[in-house]
N, C-alpha and C positions, 0 to 999 in steps of 0.2 A: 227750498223745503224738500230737499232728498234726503234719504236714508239717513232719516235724523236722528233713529235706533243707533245704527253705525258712527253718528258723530257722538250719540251723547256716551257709549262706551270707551271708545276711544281704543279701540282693538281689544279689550278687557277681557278676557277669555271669559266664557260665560260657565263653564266647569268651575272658577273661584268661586261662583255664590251658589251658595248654600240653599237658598230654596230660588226658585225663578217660578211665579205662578202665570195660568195662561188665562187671558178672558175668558174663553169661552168655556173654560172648566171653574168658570170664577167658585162656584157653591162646593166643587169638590176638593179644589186646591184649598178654600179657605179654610174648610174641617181639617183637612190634613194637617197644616201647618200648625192651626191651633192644639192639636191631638199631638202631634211630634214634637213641638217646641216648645208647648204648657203642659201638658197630659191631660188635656181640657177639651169635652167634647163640647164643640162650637158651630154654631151654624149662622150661616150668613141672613141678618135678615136687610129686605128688599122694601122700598120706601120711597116714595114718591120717584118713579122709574117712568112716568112719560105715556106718553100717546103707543108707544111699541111695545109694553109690557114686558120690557128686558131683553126684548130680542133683537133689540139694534135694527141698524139699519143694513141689509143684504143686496148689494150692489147685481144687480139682475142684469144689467149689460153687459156679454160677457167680453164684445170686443174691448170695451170700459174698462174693465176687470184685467183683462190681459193687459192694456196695458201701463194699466196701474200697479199689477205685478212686475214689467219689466222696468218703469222705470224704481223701483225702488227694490230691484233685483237683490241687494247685498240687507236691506232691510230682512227681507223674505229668505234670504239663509239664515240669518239670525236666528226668525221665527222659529223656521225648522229646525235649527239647531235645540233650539229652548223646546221644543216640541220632543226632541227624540231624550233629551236629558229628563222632561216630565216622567216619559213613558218608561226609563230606566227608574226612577224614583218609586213609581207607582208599583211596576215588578217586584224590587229588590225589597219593598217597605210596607205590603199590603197593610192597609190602618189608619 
């Protein structure tokens, strides 16, 4: 169960798709997409979400974290990659 992002694309370049939304922007990318791709202001609603009230779970260990960042190292350029493609989107498209 490594960079299982990485196996399920399959090198796919991640510039091919047209929208890529990110969890933790889940409420902001869901408006946009619906507003850019219906012309329908939408908003995400939130329903039986758990004991954490949407906020997931935040791994606090940070040796844990590191190195659960290294081993799914090619996962996490991914991320980033889809992170900096958001943050071009959100610029070039305010709406």
């Amino acid at each position: 169960m490594k960079n299982i992002y990485l196996q399920f694309l399959w090198a796919f370049p991640l510039d091919h798709f047209s929208f890529i939304g990110i969890t933790e922007f889940y409420d902001e990318d869901f408006a946009w997409f619906w507003k850019n791709y219906f012309g329908v202001d939408m908003r995400a609603r939130w329903e039986n979400m758990g004991s954490t009230g949407g906020q997931g779970n935040n791994l606090k260990d940070k040796g844990l974290a590191r190195e659960f960042r290294e081993h799914h190292r090619d996962d996490y350029q991914i991320y980033e990659a889809a992170l900096s493609l958001r943050l071009e989107r959100m610029t070039r498209n305010v709406g």
